[in-house]
C-alpha positions as CSV (number, residue, x, y, z in Angstrom):
1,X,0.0,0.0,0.0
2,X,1.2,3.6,-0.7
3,X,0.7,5.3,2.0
4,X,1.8,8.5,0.7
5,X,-0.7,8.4,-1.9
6,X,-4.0,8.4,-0.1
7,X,-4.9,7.9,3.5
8,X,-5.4,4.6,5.3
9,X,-9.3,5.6,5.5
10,X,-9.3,5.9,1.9
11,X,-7.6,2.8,1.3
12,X,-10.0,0.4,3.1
13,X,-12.7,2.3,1.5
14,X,-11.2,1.7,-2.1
15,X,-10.9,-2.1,-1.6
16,X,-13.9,-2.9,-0.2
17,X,-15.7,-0.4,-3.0
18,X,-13.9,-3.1,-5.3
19,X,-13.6,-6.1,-4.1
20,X,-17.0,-6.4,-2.5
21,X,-20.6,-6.4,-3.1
22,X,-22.0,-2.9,-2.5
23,X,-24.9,-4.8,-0.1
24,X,-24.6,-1.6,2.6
25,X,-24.1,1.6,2.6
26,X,-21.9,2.5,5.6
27,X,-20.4,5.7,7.4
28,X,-17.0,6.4,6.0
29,X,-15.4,5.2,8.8
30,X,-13.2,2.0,8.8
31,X,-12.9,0.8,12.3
32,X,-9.7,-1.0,13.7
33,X,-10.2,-1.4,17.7
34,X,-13.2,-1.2,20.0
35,X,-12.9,-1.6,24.0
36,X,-16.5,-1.0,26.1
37,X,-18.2,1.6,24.6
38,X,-15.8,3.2,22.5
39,X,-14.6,2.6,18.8
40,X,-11.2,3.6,17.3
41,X,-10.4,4.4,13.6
42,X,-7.5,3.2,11.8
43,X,-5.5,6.7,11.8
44,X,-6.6,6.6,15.8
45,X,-9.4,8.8,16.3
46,X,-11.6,8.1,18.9
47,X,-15.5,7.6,18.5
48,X,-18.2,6.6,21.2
49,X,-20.5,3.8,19.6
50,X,-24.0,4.8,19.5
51,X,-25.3,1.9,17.3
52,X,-23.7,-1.3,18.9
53,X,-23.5,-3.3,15.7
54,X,-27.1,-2.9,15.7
55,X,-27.6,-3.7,19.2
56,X,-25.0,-7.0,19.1
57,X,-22.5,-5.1,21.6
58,X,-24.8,-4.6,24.5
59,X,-21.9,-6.1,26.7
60,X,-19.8,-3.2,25.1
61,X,-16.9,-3.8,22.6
62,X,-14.3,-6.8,23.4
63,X,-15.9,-7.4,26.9
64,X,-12.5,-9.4,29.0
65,X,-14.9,-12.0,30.7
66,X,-16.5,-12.7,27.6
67,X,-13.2,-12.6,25.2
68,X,-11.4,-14.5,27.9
69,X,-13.8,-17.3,27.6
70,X,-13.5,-17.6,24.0
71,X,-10.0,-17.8,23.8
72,X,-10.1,-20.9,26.3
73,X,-12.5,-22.5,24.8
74,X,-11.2,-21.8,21.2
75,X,-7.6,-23.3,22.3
76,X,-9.6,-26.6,23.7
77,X,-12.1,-27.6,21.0
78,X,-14.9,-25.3,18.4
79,X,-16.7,-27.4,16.6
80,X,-18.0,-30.8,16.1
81,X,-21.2,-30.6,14.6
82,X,-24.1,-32.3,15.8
83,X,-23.3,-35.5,14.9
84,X,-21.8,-35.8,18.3
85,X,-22.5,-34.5,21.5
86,X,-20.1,-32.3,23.2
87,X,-19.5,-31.4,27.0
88,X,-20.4,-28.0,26.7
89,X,-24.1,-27.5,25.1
90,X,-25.9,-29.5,27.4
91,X,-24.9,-26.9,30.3
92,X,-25.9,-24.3,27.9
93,X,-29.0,-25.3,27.1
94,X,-29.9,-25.7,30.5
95,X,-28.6,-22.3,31.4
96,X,-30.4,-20.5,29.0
97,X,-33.6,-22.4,29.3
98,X,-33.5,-21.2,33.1
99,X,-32.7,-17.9,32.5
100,X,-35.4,-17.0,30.3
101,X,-37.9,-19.3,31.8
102,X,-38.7,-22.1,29.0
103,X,-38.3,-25.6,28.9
104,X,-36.7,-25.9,25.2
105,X,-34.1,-24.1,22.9
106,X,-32.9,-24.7,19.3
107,X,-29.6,-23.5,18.9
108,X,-28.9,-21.7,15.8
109,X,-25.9,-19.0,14.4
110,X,-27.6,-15.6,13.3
111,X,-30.9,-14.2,13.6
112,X,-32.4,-14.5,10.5
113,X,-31.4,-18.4,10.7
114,X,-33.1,-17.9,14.2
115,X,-36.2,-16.5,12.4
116,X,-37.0,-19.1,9.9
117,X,-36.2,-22.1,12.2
118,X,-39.4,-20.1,14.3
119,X,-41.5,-20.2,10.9
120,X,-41.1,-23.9,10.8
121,X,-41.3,-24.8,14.4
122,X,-44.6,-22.8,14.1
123,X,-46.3,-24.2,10.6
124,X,-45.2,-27.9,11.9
125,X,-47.1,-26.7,15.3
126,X,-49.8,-25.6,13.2
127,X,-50.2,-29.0,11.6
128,X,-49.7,-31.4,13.9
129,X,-51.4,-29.7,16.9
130,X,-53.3,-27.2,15.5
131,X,-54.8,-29.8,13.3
132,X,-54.3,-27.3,10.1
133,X,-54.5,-28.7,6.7
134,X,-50.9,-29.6,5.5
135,X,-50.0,-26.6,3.8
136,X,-52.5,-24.0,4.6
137,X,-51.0,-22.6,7.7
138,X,-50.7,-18.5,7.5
139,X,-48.2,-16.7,10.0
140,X,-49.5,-13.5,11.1
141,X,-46.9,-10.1,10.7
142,X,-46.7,-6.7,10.9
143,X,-46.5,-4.0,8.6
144,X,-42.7,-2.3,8.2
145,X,-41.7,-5.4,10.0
146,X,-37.5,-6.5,9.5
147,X,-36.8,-9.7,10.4
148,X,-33.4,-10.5,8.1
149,X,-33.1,-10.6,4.5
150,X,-33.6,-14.3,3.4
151,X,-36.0,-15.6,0.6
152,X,-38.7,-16.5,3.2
153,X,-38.3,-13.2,5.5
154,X,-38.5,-10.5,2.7
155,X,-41.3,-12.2,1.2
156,X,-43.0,-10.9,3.9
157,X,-41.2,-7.5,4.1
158,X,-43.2,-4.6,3.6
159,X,-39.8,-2.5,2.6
160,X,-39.2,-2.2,-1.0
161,X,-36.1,-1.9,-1.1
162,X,-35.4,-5.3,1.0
163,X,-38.6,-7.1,-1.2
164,X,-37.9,-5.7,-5.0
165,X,-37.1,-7.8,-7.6
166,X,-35.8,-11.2,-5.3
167,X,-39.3,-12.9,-6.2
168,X,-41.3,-15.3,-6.4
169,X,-41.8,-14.8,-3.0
170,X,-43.0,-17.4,-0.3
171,X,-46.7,-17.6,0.6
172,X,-48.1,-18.2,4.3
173,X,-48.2,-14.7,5.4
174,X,-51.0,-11.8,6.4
175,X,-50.2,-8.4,7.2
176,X,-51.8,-6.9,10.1
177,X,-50.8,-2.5,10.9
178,X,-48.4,-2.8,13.9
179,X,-49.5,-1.4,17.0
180,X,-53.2,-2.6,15.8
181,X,-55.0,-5.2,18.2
182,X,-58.3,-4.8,16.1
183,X,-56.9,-5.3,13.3
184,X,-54.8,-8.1,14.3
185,X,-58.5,-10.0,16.1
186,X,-60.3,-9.1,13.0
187,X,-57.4,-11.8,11.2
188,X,-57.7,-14.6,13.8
189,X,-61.5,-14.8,14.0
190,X,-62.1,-15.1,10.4
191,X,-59.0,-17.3,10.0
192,X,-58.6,-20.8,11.4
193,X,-55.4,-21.1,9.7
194,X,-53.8,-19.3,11.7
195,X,-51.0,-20.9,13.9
196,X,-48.8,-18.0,14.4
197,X,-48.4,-14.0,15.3
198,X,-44.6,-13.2,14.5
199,X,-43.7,-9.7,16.1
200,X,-41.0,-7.0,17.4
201,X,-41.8,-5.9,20.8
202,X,-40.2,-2.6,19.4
203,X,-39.9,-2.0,15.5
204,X,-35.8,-0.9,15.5
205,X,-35.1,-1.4,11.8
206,X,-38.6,0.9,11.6
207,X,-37.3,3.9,13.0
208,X,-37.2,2.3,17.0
209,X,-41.3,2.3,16.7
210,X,-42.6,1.6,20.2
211,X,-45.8,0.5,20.7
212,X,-48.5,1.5,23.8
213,X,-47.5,-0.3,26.9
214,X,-50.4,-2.8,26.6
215,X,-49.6,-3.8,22.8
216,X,-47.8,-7.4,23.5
217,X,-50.3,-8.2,26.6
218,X,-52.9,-8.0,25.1
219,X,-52.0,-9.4,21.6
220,X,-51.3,-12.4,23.6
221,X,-54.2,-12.7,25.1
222,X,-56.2,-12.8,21.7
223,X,-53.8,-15.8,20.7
224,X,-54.4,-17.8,23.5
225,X,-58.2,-17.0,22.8
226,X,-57.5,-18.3,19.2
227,X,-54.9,-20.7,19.6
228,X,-52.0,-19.3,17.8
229,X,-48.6,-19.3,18.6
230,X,-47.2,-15.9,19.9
231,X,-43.4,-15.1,18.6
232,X,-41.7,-12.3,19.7
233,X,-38.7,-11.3,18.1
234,X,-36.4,-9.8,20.5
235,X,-32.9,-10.1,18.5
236,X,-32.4,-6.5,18.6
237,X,-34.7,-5.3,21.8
238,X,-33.5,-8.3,23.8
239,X,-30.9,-9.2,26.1
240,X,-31.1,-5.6,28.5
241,X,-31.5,-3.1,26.0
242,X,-34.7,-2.0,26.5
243,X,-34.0,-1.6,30.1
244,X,-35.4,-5.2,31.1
245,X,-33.6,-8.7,30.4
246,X,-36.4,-8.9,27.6
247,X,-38.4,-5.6,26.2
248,X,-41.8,-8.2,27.1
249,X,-40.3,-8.2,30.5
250,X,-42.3,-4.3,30.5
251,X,-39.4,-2.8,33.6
252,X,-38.3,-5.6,36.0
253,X,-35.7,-5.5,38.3
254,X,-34.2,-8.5,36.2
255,X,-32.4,-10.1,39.4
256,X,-34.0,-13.3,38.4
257,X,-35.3,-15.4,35.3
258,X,-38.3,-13.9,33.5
259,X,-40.8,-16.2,34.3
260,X,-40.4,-15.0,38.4
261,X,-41.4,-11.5,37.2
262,X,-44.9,-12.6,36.4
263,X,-46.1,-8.6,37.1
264,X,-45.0,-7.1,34.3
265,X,-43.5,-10.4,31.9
266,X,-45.6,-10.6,29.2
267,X,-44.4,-15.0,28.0
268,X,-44.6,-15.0,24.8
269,X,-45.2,-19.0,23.1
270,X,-42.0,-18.5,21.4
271,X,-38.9,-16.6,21.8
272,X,-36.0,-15.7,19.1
273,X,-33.4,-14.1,20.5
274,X,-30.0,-13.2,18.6
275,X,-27.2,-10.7,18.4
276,X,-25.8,-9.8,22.1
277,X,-26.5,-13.4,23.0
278,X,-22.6,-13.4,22.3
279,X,-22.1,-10.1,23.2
280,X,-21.0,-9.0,19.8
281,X,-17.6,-11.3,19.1
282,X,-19.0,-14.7,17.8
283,X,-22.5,-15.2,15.4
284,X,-25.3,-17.1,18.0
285,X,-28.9,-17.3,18.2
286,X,-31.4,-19.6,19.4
287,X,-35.3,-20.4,19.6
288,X,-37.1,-21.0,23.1
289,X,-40.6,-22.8,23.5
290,X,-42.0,-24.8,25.5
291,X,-41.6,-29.0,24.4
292,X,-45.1,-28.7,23.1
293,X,-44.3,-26.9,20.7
294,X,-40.6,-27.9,20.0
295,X,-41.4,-31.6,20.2
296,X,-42.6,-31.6,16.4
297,X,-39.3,-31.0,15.2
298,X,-37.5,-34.4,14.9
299,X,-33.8,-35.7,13.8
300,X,-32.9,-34.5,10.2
301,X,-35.9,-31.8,10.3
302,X,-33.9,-29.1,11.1
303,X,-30.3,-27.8,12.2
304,X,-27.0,-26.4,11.4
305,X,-23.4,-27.6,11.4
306,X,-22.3,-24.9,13.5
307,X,-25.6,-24.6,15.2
308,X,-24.8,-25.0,19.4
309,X,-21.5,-25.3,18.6
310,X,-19.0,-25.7,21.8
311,X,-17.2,-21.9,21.1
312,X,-20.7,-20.1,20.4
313,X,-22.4,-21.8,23.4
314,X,-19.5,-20.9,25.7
315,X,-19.2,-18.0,24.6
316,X,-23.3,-17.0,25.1
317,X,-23.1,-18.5,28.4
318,X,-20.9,-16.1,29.5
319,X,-22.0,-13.4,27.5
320,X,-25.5,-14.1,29.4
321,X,-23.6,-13.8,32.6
322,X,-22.2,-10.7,31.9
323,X,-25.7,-8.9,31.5
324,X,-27.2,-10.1,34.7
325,X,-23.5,-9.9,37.5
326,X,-23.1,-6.1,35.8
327,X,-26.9,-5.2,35.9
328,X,-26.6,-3.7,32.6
329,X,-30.6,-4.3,32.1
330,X,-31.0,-1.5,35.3
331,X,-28.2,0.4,33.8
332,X,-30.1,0.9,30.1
333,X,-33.1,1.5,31.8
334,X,-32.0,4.5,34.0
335,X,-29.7,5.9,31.3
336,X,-32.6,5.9,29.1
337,X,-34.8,7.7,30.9
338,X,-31.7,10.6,31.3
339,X,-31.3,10.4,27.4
340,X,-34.6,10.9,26.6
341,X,-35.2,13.6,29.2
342,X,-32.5,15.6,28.0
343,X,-33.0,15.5,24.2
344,X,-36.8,16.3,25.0
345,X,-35.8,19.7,26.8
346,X,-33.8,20.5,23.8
347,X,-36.2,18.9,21.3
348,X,-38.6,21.7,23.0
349,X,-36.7,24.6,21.4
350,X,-35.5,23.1,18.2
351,X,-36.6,23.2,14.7
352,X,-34.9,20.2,13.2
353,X,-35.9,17.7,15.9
354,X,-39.6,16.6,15.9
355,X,-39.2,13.7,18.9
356,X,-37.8,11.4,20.8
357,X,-38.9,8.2,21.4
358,X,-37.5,4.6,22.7
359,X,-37.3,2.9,25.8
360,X,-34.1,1.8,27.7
361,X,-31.0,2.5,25.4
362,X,-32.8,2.0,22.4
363,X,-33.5,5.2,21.3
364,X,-34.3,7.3,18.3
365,X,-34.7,10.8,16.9
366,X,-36.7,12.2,14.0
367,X,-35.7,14.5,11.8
368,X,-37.8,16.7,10.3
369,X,-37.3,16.0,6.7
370,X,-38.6,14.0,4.5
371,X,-37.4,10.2,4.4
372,X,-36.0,11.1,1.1
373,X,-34.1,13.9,2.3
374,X,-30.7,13.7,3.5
375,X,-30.7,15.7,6.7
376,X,-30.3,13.1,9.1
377,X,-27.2,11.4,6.6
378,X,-25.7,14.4,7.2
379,X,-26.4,15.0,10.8
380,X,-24.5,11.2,11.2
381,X,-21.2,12.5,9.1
382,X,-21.3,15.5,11.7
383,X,-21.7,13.3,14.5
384,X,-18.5,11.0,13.1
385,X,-16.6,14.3,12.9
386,X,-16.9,15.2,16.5
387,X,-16.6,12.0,17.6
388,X,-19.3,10.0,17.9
389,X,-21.3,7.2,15.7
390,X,-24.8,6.3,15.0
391,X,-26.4,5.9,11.4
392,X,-29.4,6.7,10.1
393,X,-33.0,4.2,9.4
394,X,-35.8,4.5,7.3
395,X,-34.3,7.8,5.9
396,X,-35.3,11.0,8.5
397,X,-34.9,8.8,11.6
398,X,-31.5,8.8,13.8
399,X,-31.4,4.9,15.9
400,X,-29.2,5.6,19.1
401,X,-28.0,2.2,20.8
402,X,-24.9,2.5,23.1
403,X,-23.4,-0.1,24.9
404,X,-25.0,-0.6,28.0
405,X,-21.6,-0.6,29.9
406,X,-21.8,3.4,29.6
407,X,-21.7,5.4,32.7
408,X,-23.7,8.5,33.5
409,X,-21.5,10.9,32.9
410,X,-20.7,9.1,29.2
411,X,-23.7,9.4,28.3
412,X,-24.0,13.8,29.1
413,X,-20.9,13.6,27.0
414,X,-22.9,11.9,24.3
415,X,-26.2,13.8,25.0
416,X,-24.1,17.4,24.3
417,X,-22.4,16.4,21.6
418,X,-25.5,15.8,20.0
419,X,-27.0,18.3,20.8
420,X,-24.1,20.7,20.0
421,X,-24.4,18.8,16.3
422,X,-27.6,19.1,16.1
423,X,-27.7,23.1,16.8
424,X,-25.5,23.2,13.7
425,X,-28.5,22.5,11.4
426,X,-31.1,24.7,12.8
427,X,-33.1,26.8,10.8
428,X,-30.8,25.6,7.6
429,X,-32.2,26.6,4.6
């Protein structure tokens, strides 16, 4: 590499721009270290993280407990497929089962493997308990719903952009407005096939979307009064970064398993959970139900070779650990509520912020411009040049998502230079 020629930045950029398929469309930023919640470049420069790999690094950037597992485990054995046993899943499964209060988990790698290993647990539900005829089963969803980018998902993406032009696209699916229980009744009483409601507690990919507090209670209460098979989707909003272990936990204390904080824990019939399972340094995700539900699936019906794997399970074990010793569930939950307070007192004398809105440390402003505008693209480059990263959704929208290792006084660091950004772009014409 020349060095003299262009900068290091510049170089990165150029091969990936090459070599690579132009699938994203990143900051200009290429990233060389990360430790807790801050991110370096590779000419030095120091950035918090406000996006977490999308809510993957909840344990914050190279966590030493979680690291220092892998690197035992990876130096003893990684993989043997599951055509053996090995000596460290059984523990795991039993540890996560516990810990989030089910009696069964299938273990996968990322979370839209997670997602369609939930769409088949659920049809073969449907059919063999259900008593659905083979074939017929519908899986409810939600409008400007993102759950991964395979065939089956996008088919029932309401996102152009994800859907257009990857057809023919996989049946089985209705669309029901989020944040709409009539709508969402007015589906299950004039369909009997229905053996599933697949939802995000909180739409992130949509902008962080939060729904009224009574959204997920109630929706499963009308599948239990229909016999459909609630599935909550908590790859991005779980593991403590709504401010609860899960966001259907609603605020616990999270000193125990869900299923002892029957006040406010909303069970779902089915549970996907993904990203910060691993805490960000290793691809893991997994499926919880009860065994009446994940009893259909037999040998050779589903799996992966690097499903439950002896370095991913470690690895989430610990990671799992991490969240509950450090309390980082509390520790989103009370930072959240200091984030959002200050950005609403500024919001209330500002001209290019319209609101806030979130819960924990998953967080969100919108810009007022249009989603086709670029305001908010630029608003991100000026937050990269004074130090700080987060990226843009759905166009006009701003997703904030720290690590939830970040102290008090980080995150006043983080709320003025946002807010010092932000002042930059009032009353532009």
């Amino acid at each position: 590499m020349d060095t003299t020629q262009k900068s290091l930045q510049a170089y990165y950029l150029d091969l990936e721009s090459k070599h690579g398929a132009h699938d994203y469309h990143p900051l200009p930023v290429v990233l060389a270290k990360g430790k807790g919640v801050f991110l370096w470049d590779v000419d030095g420069k120091k950035y918090y993280d406000f996006l977490s790999a999308y809510s993957a690094v909840n344990q914050g950037h190279c966590h030493p407990e979680i690291v220092g597992a892998m690197k035992k485990q990876a130096e003893t054995l990684t993989l043997t497929s599951r055509a053996f046993h090995n000596n460290k899943l059984g523990e795991y499964m039993k540890y996560i089962t516990e810990y989030f209060g089910f009696e069964k988990v299938l273990c996968m790698n990322t979370g839209a493997e997670a997602v369609e290993t939930a769409i088949k647990i659920t049809r073969k539900w449907g059919y063999q308990k259900k008593g659905v005829a083979e074939n017929q089963a519908q899986i409810i969803v939600c409008d400007n719903n993102f759950h991964g980018r395979t065939s089956t998902i996008i088919s029932f993406s309401t996102d152009p952009n994800s859907k257009g032009h990857f057809g023919p696209y996989a049946t089985g699916f209705i669309h029901v407005p989020y944040d709409d229980l009539e709508a969402l009744e007015a589906v299950l009483e004039t369909n009997p096939n229905v053996v599933g409601f697949l939802v995000e507690p909180i739409q992130g990919e949509a902008g962080v979307y939060t729904p009224h507090d009574s959204f997920i209670r109630e929706a499963k209460a009308l599948c239990s009064e229909y016999n459909v098979l609630l599935i909550t989707d908590e790859i991005q909003t779980g593991i403590g970064r709504t401010g609860s272990l899960l966001a259907v936990c609603g605020n616990c204390s999270c000193e125990n398993a869900c299923e002892q904080q029957q006040d406010t824990y909303v069970r779902p019939d089915m549970l996907i959970l993904g990203k910060a399972i691993s805490g960000g340094t290793y691809p893991v995700s997994a499926v919880l139900c009860d065994s009446a539900v994940m009893d259909v699936i037999q040998p050779g019906q589903h799996g992966s070779t690097f499903g439950g794997n002896p370095l991913a399970v470690t690895i989430a074990k610990k990671a799992l650990e991490v969240v509950l010793d450090e309390k980082l569930a509390q520790n989103a939950r009370r930072l959240g509520e200091i984030f959002r307070t200050e950005m609403n007192r500024y919001i209330t004398q500002s001209n290019i912020v319209k609101l806030v809105r979130g819960k924990g440390l998953l967080n969100a402003i919108v810009i007022n411009d249009s989603p086709e505008g670029e305001t908010a693209w630029n608003i991100c480059l000026k937050l990269k040049d004074n130090g700080l990263l987060a990226k843009p959704t759905h166009g006009n929208i701003i997703r904030f998502a720290p690590p939830l290792v970040m102290s008090e006084e980080q995150i006043l660091d983080c709320v003025n230079i946002i807010v010092e950004t932000l002042k930059t772009f009032e009353n532009r014409s």
